[in-house]
C-alpha positions in Angstrom: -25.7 22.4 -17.8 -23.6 25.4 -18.2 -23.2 26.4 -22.3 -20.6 28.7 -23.6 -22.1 32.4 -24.1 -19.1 33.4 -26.2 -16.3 33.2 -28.1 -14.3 34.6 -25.1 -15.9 32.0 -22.9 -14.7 29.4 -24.7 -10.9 30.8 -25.1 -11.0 31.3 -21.6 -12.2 27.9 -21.4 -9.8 26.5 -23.3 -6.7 28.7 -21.9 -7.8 27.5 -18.1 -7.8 23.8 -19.5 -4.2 24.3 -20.7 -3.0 25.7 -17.4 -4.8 22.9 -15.6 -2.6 20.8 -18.0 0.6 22.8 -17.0 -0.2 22.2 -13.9 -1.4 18.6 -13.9 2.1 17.3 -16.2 4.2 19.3 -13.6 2.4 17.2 -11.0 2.8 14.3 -12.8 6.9 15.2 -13.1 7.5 15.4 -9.6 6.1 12.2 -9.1 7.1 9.8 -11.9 8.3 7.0 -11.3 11.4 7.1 -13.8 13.3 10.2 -15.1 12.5 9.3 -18.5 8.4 10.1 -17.8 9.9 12.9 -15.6 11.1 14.6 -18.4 7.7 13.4 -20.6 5.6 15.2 -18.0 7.9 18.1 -18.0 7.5 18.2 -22.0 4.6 17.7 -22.0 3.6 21.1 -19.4 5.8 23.2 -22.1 3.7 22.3 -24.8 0.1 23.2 -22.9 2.3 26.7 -21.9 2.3 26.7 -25.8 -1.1 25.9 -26.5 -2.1 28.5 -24.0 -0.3 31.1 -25.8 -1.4 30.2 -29.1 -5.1 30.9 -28.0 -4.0 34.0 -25.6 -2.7 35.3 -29.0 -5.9 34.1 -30.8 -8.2 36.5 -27.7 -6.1 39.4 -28.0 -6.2 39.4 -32.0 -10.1 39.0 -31.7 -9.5 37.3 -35.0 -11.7 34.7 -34.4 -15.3 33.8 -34.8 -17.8 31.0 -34.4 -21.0 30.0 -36.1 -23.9 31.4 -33.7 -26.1 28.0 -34.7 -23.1 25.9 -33.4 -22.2 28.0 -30.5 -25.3 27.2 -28.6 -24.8 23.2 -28.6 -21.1 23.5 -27.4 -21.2 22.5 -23.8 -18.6 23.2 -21.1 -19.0 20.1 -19.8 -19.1 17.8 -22.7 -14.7 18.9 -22.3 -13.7 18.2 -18.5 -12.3 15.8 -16.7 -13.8 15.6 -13.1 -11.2 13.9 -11.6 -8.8 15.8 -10.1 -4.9 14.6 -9.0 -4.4 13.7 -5.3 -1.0 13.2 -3.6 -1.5 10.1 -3.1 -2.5 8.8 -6.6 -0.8 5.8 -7.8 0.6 5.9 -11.4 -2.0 3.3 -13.0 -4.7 6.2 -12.2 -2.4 9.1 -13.5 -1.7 7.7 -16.8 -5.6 7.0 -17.0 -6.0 11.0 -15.8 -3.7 11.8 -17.9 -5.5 9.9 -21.4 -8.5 11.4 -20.4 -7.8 15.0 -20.3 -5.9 14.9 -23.3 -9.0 13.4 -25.3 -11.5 15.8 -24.0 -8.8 18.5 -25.2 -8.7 16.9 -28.0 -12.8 17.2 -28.8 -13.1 20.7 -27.8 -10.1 21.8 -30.1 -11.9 19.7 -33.0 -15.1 21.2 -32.3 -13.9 24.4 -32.6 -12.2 24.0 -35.9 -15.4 23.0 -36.9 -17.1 25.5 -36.0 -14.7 28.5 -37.7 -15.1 29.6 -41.0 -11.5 31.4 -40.9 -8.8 28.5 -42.4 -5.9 30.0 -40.2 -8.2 29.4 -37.0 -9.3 26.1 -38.5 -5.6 24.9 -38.8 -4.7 26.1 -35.6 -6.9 23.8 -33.6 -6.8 21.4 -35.8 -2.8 21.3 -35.2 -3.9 21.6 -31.5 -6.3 18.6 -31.3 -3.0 16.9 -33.4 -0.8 17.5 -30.7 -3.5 16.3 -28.0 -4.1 13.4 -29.8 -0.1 12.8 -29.8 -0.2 12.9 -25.9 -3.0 10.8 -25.2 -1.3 7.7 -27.9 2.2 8.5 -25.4 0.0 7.5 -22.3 -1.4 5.1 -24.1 1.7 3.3 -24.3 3.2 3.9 -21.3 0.0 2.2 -19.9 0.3 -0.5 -22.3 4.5 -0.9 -21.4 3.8 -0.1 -17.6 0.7 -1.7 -16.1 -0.8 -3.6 -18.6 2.2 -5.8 -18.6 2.7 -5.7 -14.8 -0.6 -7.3 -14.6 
């Protein structure tokens, strides 16, 4: 099992998870079934462009650091989804897709303000992890509205 080496492996981690995001909600956007989880999807993208930025920003600063003790036990893998999006996915398995990236982007962003001593850093992915947390509850209920009730 692959562990992160550095501090830069895990921001590039975490920035390729956020474009996978981008890329996954825009997915998701031009196939929603309504225009009202069209435009959720297409939100949704803007706000991983956003996270991505906020951790670009947090690389370039080099303002960040990570307990060495706790860097060793942080796994890549314990933070992926291994499902990918087909064409032909039906909505029922998208929204499911969709709760479980956002909660594995939610653990790696609380794992990592755990692991910073630096409060800015700490409330940063904390805020992230917030805003993950947010997404995954709006599937949540669209599953809930959608298929739960269909079935």
């Amino acid at each position: 099992m692959k562990e992160f080496k550095s501090v830069d492996d895990i921001l590039d981690f975490a920035m390729n998870s956020e474009q996978e995001a981008v890329d996954f909600y825009n997915h998701l956007a031009e196939n929603a079934q309504n225009e009202e989880m069209q435009k959720i999807f297409n939100q949704f993208a803007q706000e991983e462009i956003s996270h991505k930025a906020k951790i670009r920003k947090i690389k370039e600063e080099g303002t960040y650091e990570l307990s060495r003790e706790k860097l060793r036990n942080l796994k890549v893998s314990d933070y992926m989804v291994n499902v990918k999006p087909t064409p032909d996915m039906n909505y029922q398995d998208a929204l499911v897709l969709a709760m479980n990236k956002e909660k594995a982007a939610f653990r790696l962003y609380m794992d990592l303000a755990e692991q910073t001593q630096q409060q800015e850093m700490k409330d940063l992915f904390l805020a992230l992890a917030q805003e993950e947390s947010k997404h995954k509850l709006r599937f949540e209920l669209e599953y809930d509205e959608y298929v739960l009730r269909e079935n």
